[in-house]
C-alpha positions as CSV (number, residue, x, y, z in Angstrom):
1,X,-87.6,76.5,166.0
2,X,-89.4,79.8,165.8
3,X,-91.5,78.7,162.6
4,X,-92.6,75.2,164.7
5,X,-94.0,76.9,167.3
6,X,-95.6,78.9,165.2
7,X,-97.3,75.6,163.2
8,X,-98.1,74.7,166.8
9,X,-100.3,77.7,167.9
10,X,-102.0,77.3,164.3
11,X,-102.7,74.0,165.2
12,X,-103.6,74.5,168.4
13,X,-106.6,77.6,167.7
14,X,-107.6,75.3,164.9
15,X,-108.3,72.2,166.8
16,X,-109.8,74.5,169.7
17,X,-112.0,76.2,167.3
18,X,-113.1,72.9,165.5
19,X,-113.8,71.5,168.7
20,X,-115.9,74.8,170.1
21,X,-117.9,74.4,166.8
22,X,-119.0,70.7,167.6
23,X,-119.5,71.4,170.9
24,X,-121.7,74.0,170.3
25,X,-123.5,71.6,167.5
26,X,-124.2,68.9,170.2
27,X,-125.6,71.8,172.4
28,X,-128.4,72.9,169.4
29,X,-129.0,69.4,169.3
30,X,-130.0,68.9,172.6
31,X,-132.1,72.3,172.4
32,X,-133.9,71.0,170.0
33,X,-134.4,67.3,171.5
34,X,-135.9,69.4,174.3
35,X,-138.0,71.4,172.3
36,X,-136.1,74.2,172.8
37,X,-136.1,76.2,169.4
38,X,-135.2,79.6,169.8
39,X,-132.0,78.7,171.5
40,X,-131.3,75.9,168.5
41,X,-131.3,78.4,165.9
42,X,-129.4,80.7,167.5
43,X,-126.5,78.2,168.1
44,X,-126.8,76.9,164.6
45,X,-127.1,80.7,163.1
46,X,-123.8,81.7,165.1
47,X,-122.3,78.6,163.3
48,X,-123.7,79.2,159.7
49,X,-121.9,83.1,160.5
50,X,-118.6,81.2,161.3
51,X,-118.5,78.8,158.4
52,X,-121.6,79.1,155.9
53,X,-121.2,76.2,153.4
54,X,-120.3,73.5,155.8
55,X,-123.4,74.8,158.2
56,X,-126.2,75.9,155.9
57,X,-127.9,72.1,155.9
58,X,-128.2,72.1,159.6
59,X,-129.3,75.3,160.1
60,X,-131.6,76.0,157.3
61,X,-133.0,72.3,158.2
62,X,-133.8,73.7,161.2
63,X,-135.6,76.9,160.4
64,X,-137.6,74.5,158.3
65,X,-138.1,72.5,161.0
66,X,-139.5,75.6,162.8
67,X,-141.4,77.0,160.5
68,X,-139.5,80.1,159.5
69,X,-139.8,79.5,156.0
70,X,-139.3,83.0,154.7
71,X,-135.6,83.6,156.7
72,X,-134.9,79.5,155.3
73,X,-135.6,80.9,151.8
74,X,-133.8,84.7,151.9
75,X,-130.8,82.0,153.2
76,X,-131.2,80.3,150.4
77,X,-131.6,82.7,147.7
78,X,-128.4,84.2,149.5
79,X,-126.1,81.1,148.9
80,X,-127.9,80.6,145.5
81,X,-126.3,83.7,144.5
82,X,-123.2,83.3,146.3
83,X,-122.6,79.9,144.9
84,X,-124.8,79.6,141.8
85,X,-122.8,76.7,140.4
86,X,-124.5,74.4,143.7
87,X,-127.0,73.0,142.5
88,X,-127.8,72.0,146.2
89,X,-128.9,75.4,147.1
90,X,-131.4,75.5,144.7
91,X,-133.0,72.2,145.4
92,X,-133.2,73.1,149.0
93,X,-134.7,76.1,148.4
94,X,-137.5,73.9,146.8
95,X,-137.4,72.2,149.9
96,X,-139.0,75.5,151.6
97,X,-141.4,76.7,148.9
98,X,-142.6,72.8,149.1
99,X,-142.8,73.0,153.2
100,X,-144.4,76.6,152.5
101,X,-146.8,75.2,150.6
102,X,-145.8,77.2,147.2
103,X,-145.7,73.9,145.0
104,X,-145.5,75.4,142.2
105,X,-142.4,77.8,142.7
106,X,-140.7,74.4,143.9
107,X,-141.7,73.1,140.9
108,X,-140.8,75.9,138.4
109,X,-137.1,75.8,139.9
110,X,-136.9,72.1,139.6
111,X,-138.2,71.9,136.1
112,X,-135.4,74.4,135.5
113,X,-132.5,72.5,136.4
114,X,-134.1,69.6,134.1
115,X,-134.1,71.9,131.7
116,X,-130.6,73.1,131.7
117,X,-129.6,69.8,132.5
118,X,-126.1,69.2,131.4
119,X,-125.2,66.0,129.0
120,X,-122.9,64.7,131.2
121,X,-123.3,61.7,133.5
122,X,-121.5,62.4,136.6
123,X,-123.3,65.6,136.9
124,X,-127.0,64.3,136.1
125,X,-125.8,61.4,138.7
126,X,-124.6,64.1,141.5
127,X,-128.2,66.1,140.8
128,X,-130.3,63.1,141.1
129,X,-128.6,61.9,144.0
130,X,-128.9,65.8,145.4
131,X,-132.4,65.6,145.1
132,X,-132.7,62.1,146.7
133,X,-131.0,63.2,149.9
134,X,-133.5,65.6,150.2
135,X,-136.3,63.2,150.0
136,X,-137.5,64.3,146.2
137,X,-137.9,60.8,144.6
138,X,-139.6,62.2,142.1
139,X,-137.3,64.7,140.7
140,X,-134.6,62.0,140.6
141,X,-136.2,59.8,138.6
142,X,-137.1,62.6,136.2
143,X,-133.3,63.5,136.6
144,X,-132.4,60.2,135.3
145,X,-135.0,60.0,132.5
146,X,-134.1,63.4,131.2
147,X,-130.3,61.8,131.4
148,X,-131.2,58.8,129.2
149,X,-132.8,61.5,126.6
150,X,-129.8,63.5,126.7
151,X,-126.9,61.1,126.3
152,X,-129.3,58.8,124.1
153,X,-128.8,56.1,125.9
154,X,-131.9,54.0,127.6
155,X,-129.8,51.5,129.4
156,X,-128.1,54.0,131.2
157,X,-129.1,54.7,134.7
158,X,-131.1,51.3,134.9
159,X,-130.0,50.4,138.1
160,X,-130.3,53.4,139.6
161,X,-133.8,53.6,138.6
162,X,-134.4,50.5,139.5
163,X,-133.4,51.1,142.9
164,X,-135.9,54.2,143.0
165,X,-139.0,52.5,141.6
166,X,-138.6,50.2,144.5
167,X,-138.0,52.8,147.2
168,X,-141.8,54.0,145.7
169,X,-142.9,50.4,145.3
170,X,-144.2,51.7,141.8
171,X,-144.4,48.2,140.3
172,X,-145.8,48.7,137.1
173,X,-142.4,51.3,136.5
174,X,-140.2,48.5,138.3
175,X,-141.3,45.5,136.2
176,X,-140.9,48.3,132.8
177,X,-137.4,48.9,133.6
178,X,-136.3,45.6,134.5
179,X,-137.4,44.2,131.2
180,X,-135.3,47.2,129.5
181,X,-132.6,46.4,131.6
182,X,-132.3,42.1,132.0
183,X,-132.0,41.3,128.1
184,X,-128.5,43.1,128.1
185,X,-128.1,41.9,131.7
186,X,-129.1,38.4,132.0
187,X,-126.8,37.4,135.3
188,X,-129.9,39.4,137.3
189,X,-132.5,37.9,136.8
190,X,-132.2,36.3,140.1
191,X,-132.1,39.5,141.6
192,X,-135.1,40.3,139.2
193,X,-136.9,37.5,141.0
194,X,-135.9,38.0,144.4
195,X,-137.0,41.8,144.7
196,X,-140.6,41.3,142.4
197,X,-141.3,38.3,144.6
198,X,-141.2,40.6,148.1
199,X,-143.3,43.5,146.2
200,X,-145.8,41.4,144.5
201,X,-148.9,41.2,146.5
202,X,-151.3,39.0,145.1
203,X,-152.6,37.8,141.5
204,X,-153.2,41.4,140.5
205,X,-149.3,42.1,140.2
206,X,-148.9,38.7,138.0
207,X,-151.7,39.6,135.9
208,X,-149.4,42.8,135.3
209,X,-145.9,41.2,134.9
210,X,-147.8,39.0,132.3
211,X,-149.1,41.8,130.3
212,X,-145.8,44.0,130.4
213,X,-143.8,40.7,129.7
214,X,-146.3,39.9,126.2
215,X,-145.9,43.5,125.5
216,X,-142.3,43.2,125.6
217,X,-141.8,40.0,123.7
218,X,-144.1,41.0,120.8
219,X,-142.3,44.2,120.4
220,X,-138.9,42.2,120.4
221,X,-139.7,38.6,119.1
222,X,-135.8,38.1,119.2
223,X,-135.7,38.3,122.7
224,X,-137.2,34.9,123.7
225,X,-136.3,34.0,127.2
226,X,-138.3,36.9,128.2
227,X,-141.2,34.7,127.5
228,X,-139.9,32.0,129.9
229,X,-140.4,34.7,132.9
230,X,-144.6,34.5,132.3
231,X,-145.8,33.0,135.4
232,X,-146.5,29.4,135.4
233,X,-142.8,29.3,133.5
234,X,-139.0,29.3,134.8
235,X,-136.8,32.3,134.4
236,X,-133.9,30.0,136.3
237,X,-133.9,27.8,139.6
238,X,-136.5,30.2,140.8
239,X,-139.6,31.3,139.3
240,X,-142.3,34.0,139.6
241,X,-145.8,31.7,139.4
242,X,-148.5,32.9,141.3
243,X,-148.5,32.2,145.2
């Protein structure tokens, strides 16, 4: 009986703890809703002290926010150190240099992880998707093409890629990779359609499919169909001809 009650209280000063922490959390919120900033770090700063992985995003996003770049990245540099196999930590301390204005240390510590990046998919999946979160399209793509280069593989990542060239609208990338990735994948080129149809803005985007398309089919004279996707032609029930 002695050793249930005991499970209790645990229980008990953990749930009252958890829910002190999110109370306080909805509290820096509101702070900072109301433009008060000071009183938003602190909250957030007490809660990084209490648990410092599961509070560094908010509270380092907020001395960002507030332009106390040099205590974001001495926070940074401090969980780097403490946790140097996060990868996270690194690219948020980017995040600062960028915000700072130092592009070029953001870029030095980006071009590192490239660098050292490891042949394995899951991880060059997690990193890419790490530096997506934190709004760094750019690096992800690189991710992803440093990936393919690693595991020798171009068809890996397509979709991914895919998905990012049209977060950018970077067309000319877009139509690239879908004509790497539909003759192995032929059930998308609906899909294919669909998504080039709503970028495409005018006879200037054709004139572009149509070049990268001939490009493609004289490299690869077996791949015929991709000829039937030239505008003025039928790729299936729906077609890509000029509006």
């Amino acid at each position: 009986m002695e050793r249930f009650w005991f499970f209790i209280s645990i229980f008990l000063i953990i749930g009252s703890k958890l829910f002190a922490q999110d109370t306080d959390l909805q509290l820096a919120k509101q702070y900072t809703a109301n433009g008060d900033q000071q009183k938003a770090v602190e909250i957030y700063q007490k809660l990084f002290k209490q648990d410092n992985e599961t509070y560094f995003p908010v509270f380092f996003n907020s001395l960002v926010q507030f332009k106390k770049y040099d205590e974001a990245i001495g926070m940074a540099k401090k969980m780097i150190r403490t946790h140097p196999e996060n990868q996270l930590y690194t690219i948020m301390l980017g995040t600062a240099y960028t915000q700072q204005g130092n592009i070029e240390k953001a870029d030095a510590l980006y071009d590192n992880l490239i660098k050292n990046l490891p042949a394995d998919q899951n991880q060059i999946s997690m990193l890419a998707s790490q530096f997506y979160q934190n709004a760094n399209i750019e690096y992800a793509i690189k991710i992803f093409q440093q990936g393919r280069k690693l595991l020798q593989n171009e068809q890996i990542f397509a979709y991914e890629l895919i998905n990012l060239y049209r977060f950018k609208r970077d067309k000319a990338a877009l139509i690239t990779e879908y004509l790497n990735f539909l003759p192995s994948n032929p059930s998308f080129i609906s899909q294919a359609e669909n998504m080039l149809s709503t970028l495409f803005e005018g006879p200037t985007d054709y004139d572009l499919l149509q070049q990268e398309l001939i490009k493609k089919y004289r490299k690869n004279l077996s791949n015929r169909f991709l000829l039937n996707c030239l505008p003025g032609n039928t790729c299936s029930k729906k077609n890509l001809t000029r509006p």
